[in-house]
VEXNURO-671088 format. One line per field, with one value per residue (C-alpha): residue number from 1; chain; z, y, x. Coordinates in steps of 0.1 Angstrom, whole numbers. Layout:
# VEXNURO-671088
guti	(NUM	...)
kemar	(A	...)
c3	(Z	...)
c2	(Y	...)
c1	(X	...)
END
This chain:
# VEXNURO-671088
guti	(1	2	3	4	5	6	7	8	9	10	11	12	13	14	15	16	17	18	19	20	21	22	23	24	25	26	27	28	29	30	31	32	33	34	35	36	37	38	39	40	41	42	43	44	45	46	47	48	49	50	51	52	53	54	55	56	57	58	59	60	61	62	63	64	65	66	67	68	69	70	71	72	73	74	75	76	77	78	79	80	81	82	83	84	85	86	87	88	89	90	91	92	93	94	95	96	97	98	99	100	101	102	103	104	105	106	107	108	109	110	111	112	113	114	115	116	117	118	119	120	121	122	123	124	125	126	127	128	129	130	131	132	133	134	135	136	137	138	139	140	141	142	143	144	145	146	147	148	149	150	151	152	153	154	155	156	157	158	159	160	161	162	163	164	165	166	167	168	169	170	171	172	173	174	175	176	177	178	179	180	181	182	183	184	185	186	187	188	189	190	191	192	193	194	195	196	197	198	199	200	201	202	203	204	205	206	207	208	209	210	211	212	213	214	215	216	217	218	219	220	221	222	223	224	225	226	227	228	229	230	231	232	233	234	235	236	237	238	239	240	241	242	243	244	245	246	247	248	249	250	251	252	253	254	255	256	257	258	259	260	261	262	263	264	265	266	267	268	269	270	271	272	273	274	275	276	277	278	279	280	281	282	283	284	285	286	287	288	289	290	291	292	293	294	295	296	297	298	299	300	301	302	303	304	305	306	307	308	309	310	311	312	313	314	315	316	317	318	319	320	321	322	323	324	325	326	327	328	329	330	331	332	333	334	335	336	337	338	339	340	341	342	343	344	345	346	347	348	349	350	351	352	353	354	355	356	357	358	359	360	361	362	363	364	365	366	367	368	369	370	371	372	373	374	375	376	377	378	379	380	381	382	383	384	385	386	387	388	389	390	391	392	393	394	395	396	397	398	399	400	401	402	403	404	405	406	407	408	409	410	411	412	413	414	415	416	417	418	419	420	421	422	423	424	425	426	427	428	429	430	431	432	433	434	435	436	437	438	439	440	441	442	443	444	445	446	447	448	449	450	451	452	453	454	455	456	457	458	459	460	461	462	463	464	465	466	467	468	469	470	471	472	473	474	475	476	477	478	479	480	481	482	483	484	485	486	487	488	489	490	491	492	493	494	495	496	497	498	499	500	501	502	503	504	505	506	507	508	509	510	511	512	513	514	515	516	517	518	519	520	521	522	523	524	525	526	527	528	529	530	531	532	533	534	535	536	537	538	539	540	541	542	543	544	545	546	547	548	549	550	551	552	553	554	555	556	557	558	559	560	561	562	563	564	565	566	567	568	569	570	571	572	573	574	575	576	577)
kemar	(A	A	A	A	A	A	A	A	A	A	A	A	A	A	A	A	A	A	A	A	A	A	A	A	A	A	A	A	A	A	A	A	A	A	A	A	A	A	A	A	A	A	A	A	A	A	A	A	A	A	A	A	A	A	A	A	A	A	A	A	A	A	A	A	A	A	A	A	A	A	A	A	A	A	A	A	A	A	A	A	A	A	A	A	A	A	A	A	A	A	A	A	A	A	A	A	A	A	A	A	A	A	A	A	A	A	A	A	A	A	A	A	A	A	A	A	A	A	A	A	A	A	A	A	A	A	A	A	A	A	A	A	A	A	A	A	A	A	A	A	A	A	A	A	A	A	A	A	A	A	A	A	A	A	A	A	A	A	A	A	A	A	A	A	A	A	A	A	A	A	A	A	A	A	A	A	A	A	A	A	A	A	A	A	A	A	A	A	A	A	A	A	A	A	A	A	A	A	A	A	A	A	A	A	A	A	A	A	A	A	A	A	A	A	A	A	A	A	A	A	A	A	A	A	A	A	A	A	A	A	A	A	A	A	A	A	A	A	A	A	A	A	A	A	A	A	A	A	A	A	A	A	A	A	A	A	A	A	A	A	A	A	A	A	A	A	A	A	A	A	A	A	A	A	A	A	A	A	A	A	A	A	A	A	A	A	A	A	A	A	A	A	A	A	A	A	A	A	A	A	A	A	A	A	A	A	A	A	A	A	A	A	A	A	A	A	A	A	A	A	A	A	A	A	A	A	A	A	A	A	A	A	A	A	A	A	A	A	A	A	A	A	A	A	A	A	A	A	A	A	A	A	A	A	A	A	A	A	A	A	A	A	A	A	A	A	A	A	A	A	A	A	A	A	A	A	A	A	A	A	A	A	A	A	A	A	A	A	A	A	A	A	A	A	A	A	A	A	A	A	A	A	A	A	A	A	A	A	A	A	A	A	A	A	A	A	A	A	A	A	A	A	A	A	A	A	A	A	A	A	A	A	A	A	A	A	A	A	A	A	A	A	A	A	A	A	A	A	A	A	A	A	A	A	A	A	A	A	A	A	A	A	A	A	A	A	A	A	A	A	A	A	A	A	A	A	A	A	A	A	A	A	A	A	A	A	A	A	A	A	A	A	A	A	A	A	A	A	A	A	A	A	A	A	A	A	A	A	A	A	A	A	A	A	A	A	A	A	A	A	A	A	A	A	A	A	A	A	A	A	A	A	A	A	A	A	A	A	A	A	A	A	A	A	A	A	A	A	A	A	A	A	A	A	A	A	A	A	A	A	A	A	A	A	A	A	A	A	A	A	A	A	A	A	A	A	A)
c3	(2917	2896	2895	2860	2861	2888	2871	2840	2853	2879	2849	2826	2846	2853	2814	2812	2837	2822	2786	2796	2814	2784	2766	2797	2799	2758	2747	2723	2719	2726	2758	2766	2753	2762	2798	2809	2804	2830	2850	2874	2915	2930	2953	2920	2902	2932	2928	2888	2891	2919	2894	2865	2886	2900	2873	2865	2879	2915	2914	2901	2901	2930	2957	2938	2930	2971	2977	2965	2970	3006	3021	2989	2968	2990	2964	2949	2976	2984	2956	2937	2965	2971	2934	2942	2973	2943	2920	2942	2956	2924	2891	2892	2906	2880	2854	2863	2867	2827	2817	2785	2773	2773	2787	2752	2747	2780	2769	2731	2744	2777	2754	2723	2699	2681	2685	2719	2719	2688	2710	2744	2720	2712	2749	2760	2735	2742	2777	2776	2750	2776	2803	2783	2772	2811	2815	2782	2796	2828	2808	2791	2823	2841	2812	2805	2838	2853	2824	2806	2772	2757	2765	2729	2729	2762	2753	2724	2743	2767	2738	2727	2762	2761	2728	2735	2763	2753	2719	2728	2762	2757	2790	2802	2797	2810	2841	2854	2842	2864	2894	2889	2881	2917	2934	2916	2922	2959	2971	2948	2966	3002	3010	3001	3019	3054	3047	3049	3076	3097	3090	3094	3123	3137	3129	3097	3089	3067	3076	3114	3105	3088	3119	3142	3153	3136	3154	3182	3187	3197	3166	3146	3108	3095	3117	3104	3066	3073	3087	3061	3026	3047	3052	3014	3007	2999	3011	3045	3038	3062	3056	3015	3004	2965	2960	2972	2996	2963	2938	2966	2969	2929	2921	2950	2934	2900	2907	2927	2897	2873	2889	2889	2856	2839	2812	2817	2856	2850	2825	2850	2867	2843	2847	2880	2876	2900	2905	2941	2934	2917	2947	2965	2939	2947	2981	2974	2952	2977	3001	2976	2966	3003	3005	2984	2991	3029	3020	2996	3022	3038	3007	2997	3028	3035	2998	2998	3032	3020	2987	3006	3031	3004	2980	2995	3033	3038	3053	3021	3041	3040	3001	2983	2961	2924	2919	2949	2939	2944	2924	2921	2908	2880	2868	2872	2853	2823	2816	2816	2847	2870	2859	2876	2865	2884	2886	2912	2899	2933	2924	2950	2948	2958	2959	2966	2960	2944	2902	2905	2928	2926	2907	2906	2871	2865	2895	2875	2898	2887	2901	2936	2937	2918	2928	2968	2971	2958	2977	3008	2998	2999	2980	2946	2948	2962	2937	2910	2923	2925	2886	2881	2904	2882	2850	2863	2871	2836	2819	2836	2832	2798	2786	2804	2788	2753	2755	2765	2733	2712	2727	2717	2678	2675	2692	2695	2666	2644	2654	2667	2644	2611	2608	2628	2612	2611	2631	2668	2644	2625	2651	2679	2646	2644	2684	2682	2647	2672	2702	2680	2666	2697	2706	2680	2687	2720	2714	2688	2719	2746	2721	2721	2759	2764	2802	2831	2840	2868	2852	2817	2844	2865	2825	2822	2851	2846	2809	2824	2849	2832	2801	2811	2847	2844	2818	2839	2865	2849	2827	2861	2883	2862	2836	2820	2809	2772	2744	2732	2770	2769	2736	2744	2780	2765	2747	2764	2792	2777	2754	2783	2799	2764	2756	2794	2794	2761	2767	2794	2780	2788	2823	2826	2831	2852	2883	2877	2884	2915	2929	2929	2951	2934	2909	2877	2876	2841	2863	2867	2904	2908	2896	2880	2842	2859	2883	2858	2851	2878	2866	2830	2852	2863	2828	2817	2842	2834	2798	2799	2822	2803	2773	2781	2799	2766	2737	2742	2770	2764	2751	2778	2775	2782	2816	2823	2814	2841	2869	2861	2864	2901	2915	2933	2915	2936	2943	2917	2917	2957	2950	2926	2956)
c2	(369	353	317	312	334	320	282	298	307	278	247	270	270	233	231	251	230	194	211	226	192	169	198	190	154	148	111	113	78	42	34	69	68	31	31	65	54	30	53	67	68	41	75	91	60	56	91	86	55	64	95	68	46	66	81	98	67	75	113	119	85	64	85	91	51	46	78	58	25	30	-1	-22	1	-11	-33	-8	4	-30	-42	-15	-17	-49	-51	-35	-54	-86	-66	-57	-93	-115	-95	-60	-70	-105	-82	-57	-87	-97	-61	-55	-28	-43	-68	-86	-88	-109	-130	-132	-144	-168	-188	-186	-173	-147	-155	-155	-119	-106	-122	-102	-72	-78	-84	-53	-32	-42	-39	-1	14	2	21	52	57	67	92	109	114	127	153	164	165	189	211	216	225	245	264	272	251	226	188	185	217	202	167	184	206	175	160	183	182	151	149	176	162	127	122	146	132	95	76	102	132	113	101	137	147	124	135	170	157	135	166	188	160	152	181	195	157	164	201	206	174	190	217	199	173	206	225	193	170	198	172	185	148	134	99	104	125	101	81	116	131	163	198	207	172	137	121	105	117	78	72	109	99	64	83	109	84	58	85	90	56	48	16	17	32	19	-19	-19	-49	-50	-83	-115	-122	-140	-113	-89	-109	-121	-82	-72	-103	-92	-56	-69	-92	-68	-44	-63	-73	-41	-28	7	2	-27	-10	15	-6	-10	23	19	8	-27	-52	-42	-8	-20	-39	-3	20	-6	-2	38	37	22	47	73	60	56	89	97	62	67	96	86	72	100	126	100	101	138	147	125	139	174	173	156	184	210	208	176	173	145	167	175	208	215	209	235	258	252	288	290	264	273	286	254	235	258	259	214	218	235	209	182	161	172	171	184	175	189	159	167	205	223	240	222	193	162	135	101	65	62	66	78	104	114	142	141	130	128	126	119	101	116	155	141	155	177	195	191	216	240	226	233	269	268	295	300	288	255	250	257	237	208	214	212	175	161	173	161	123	122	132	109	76	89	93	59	40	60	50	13	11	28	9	-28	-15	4	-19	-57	-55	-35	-39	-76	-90	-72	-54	-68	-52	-16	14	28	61	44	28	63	79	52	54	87	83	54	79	101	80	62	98	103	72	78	111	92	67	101	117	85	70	44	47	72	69	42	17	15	13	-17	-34	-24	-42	-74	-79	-75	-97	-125	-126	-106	-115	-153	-154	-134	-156	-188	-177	-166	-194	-225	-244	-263	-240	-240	-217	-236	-235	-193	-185	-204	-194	-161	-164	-185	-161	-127	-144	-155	-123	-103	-128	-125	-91	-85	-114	-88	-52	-39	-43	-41	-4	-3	-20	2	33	22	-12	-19	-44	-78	-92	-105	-139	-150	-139	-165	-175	-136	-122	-96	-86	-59	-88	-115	-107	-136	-160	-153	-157	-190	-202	-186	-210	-237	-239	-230	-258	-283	-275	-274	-310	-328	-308	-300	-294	-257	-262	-263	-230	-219	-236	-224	-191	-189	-201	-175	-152	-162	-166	-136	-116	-126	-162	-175	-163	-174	-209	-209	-202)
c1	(-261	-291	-291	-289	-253	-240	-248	-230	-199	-198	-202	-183	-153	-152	-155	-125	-105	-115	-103	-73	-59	-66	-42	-18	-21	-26	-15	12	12	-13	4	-10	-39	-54	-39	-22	17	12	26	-5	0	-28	-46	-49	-58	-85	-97	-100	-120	-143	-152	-153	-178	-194	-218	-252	-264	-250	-250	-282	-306	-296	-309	-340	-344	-336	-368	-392	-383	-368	-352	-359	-331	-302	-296	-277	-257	-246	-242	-222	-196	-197	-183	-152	-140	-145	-129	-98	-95	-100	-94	-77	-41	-39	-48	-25	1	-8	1	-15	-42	-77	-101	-106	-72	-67	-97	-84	-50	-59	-82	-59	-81	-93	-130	-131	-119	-141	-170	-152	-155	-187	-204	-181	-196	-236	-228	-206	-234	-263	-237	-236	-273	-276	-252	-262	-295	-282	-263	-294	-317	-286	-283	-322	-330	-298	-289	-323	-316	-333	-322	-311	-289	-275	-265	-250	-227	-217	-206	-186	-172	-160	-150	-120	-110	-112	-104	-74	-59	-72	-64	-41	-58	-95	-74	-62	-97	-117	-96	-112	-144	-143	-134	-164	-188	-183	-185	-216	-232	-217	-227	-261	-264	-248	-270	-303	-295	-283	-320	-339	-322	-296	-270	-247	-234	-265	-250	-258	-286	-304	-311	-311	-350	-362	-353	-374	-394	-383	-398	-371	-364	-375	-405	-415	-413	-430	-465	-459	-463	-480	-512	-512	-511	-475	-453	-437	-402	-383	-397	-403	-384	-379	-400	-387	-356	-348	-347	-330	-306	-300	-307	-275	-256	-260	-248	-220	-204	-213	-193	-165	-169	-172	-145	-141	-139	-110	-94	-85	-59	-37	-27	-9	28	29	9	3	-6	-36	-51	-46	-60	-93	-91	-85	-118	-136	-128	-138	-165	-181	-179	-213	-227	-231	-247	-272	-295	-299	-302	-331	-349	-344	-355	-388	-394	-391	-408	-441	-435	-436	-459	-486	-485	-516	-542	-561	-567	-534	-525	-510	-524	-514	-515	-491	-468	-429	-404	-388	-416	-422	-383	-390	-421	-406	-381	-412	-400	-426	-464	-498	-535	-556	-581	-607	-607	-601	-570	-549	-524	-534	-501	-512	-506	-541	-535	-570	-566	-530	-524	-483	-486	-454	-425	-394	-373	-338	-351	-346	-308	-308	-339	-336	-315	-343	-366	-345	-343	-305	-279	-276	-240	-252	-276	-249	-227	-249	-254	-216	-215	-242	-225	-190	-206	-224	-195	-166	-182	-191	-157	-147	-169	-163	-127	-134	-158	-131	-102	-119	-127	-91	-70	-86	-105	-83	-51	-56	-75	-84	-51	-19	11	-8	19	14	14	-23	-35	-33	-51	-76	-84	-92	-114	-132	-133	-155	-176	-184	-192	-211	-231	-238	-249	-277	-287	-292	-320	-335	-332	-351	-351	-342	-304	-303	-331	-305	-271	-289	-293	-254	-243	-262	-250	-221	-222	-235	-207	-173	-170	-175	-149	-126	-129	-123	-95	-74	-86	-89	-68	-92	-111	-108	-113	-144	-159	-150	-165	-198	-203	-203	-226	-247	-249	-252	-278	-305	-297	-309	-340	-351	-348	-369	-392	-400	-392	-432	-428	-387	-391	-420	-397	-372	-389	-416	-414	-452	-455	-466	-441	-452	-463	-441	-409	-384	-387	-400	-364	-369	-352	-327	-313	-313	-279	-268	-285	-267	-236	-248	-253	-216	-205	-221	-219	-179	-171	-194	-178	-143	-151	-161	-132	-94	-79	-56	-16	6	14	-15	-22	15	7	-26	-5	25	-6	-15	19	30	57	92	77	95	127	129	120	150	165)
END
């Protein structure tokens, strides 16, 4: 069957099963629609927010980020799971334990006050909209090049997607979603992947592959793609370090709290029923989410290997023909991801390191997944399939981070502040009004991106990790802190994050998409803008206890309330005892 056709019916019935569950699973009232009924099993739950996490970011960039930065984009493997083991041991099972809807409204009622949780809103919504500009993209970058439309006509579809679905099931109907979404997406990740580490290595697991020799000779697949880029000029794969030990280690940091900070990933366990069940839905996700991220080392390596092999071998003898160029790079070509210019005039295509030689004009970095499997000549099916998996990712953390955005204006805003006394009846109507404009919104910010997927996600997470997770922290593990220290930590640490970053927007970009070598000499301590984030945390911290050290200390009732929080449930009822 023609690709095209194939694609069609494939997306088109995954469509059809992510509408037809919201129908199913549709939240009749805001229990339902902010955190599922409270009712979801912790598997499930882990399922539902490994597909949640686990976005355009992972399915479609991170592979493409780790191709051409090699040992340097580690970063992101170790620090998006090292999130969750933080998340599962410090925040998920005391916010279960506190039992209400939101992030804000845990900040707005630990520091006993309605600023601190318009300011919460606030930092959750600058940090959810950066989210969701990345997955908006991915949706447009699938849809041009798998099914032939433009990338406005796509990103206008995927909205209409997750409109249905989400604006109609809320938390429910997005939970059961997700679970489908996981399924679609690991295995549109997993089996091209056994595919090519079978053809290339003999080995079908990619993860043992990766380290396996090539068919037929004893030179290992690594040491292959080292003398492969390192003849045309790029860095050493296997030894590229992403600038200083410093700003690896500030970069994994960052990722790692701002995991564990974010809302749409917490929000998720306060759909499990117990406390306990919340520290296992982590350990569930985790699980489910090393699935594709002890892949993704090998599908970058193999991918790079294979593109270099294809279309730019380093004997100039050897280059391809323009004129004889594949299939796949015409179909890349038309969607304006992948660019030629023949420079030197000899027809052939030269891919070097030099800008004044190379004529890859344009390698976007987020084809890698999506076009390897092309590139490998697999089936149709697989190919359609691995359209479906990047759909699926794009669209789940979309809607997660949709109904964390619509959840702080409808309920925390409007509900807690603005409007109190306002019915469950008003306020389910205003969710959904939220849902859509948030929609509506994000739709805006994907015909504008400002970046490719993963360099707007790495932003995400360090916003993140330098204003929610500090707060977090301190409001479950320390007293003192005070509402004054909360509300300016805050803002003290979102605020450097946002003036470091745009003190350095012109060359913010430029590291996220090649790591060049030489970091710029205005960088603090070389830390680059994407990894700044830890530093923000660092002044959060700082700033909140300094604060709270010189005003008030909280009622009573507060401090009470923080160590009712940590207690185990049962503790207290034996020491009655």
């Amino acid at each position: 069957m023609e690709l095209q056709t194939l694609t069609y019916i494939v997306v088109g019935f995954t469509f059809a099963i992510y509408i037809g569950i919201a129908i199913w699973a549709r939240a009749g009232s805001t229990k339902d629609f902010y955190v599922a009924g409270g009712g979801v099993h912790p598997v499930a739950n882990g399922m539902a927010t490994a597909a949640d996490w686990m976005s355009a970011a992972s399915f479609i960039s991170m592979a493409g980020l780790i191709a051409y930065m090699g040992y340097g984009g580690s970063v992101f493997l170790m620090g998006w799971t090292g999130g969750f083991v933080l998340l599962a041991m410090f925040l998920a099972p005391y916010l279960r334990k506190y039992g209400k809807f939101t992030v804000p409204e845990f900040i707005g009622d630990r520091f006993y006050s309605r600023t601190a949780r318009i300011v919460a809103v606030v930092c959750l919504i600058i940090c959810s909209v950066t989210y969701v500009i990345g997955q908006m993209k991915g949706v447009g970058v699938a849809f041009s090049r798998f099914l032939e439309v433009s990338y406005e006509v796509g990103l206008l579809v995927g909205m209409a997607i997750v409109f249905v679905y989400a604006v109609v099931g809320g938390m429910k109907g997005i939970t059961y979603t997700q679970i489908a979404q996981y399924c679609v997406l690991i295995l549109a990740y997993t089996i091209p992947a056994f595919f090519i580490s079978f053809n290339l290595t003999g080995n079908p697991f990619p993860q043992l592959g990766l380290g396996s020799t090539i068919s037929g000779t004893d030179v290992y697949l690594l040491d292959r793609l080292d003398q492969v880029i390192t003849e045309l000029g790029f860095a050493d794969y296997t030894n590229n370090v992403r600038g200083s030990t410093l700003n690896m280690f500030v970069y994994t940091l960052s990722l790692m709290i701002g995991t564990a900070g974010l809302p749409h990933v917490i929000i998720r366990f306060f759909t499990v029923p117990k406390v306990k069940d919340a520290r296992t839905s982590a350990g569930w996700a985790l699980v489910f989410i090393a699935i594709l991220y002890t892949t993704a080392p090998a599908v970058a390596a193999m991918a790079r290997l294979n593109l270099h092999n294809t279309i730019a071998p380093p004997s100039a003898e050897q280059n391809l023909a323009y004129e004889e160029r594949p299939q796949w790079f015409k179909n890349w070509e038309k969607t304006g991801l992948l660019e030629f210019e023949d420079k030197n005039g000899d027809g052939r295509i030269q891919y070097t390191a030099s800008a004044e030689t190379n004529e890859m004009v344009k390698v976007d970095r987020d084809i890698m997944v999506l076009a390897n499997p092309e590139i490998a000549k697999l089936p149709n099916w697989v190919i359609a399939l691995v359209a479906a998996g990047g759909l699926a990712a794009a669209l789940s953390t979309a809607a997660g981070l949709l109904l964390a955005i619509a959840s702080a204006i409808s309920h925390d805003l409007l509900k807690g502040v603005l409007m109190p006394d306002i019915s469950e009846k008003a306020e389910l109507r205003a969710s959904r009004i939220a849902m859509a404009g948030a929609i509506g919104f994000a739709g805006y910010l994907g015909f504008n991106p400002p970046d490719f997927a993963a360099g707007t996600v790495a932003l995400a997470f360090g916003l993140a990790a330098s204003s929610i997770f500090p707060v977090l922290m301190m409001g479950i593990f320390n007293r003192r802190i005070n509402k004054e220290g909360a509300i300016a930590g805050m803002i003290a640490g979102i605020g450097v994050t946002l003036f470091y970053v745009f003190q350095h927007k012109g060359i913010m970009f430029v590291a996220s998409t090649a790591f060049l070598g030489d970091m710029p000499a205005n960088w603090f301590f070389g830390i680059e803008p994407n990894a700044f984030g830890a530093v923000g945390a660092v002044v959060n911290f700082a700033v909140a206890f300094a604060v709270s050290a010189v005003t008030k200390a909280p009622p009573a009732e507060v401090q009470e309330l923080v160590e009712h929080i940590r207690v185990p449930v049962g503790v207290s009822a034996a020491q009655d005892h």
